[in-house]
C-alpha positions, 0 to 999 in steps of 0.5 A: 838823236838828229842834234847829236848827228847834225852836231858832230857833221857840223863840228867835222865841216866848220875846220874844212870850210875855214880852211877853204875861206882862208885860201880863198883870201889868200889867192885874192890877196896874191891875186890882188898884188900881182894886179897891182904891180902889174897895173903900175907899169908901162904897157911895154914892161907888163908882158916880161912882168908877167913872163918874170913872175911865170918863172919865179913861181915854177922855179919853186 
């Protein structure tokens, strides 16, 4: 009977846990392009990037 519960409740959370991972990597991944576009520029330029990429996504 504790196999048929622990069975069911894991068959339940193992698509929510994949879910979340592949969030996870997708944030990182954004996270990671962001840094690196940023990082590629002038110091003078990184404020209106950042300002840029601020408007472009809540004009979503």
């Amino acid at each position: 009977m504790r196999s048929a519960i622990k069975s069911d409740f894991q068959s339940f959370e193992r698509p929510r846990q994949k879910n979340v991972i592949l969030r996870a990597i997708q944030k990182f991944w954004e996270f990671s392009n962001f840094y690196g576009e940023y990082n590629s520029l002038a110091p003078s330029q990184r404020r209106k990037f950042v300002l840029d990429k601020n408007n472009s996504v809540s004009d979503r």
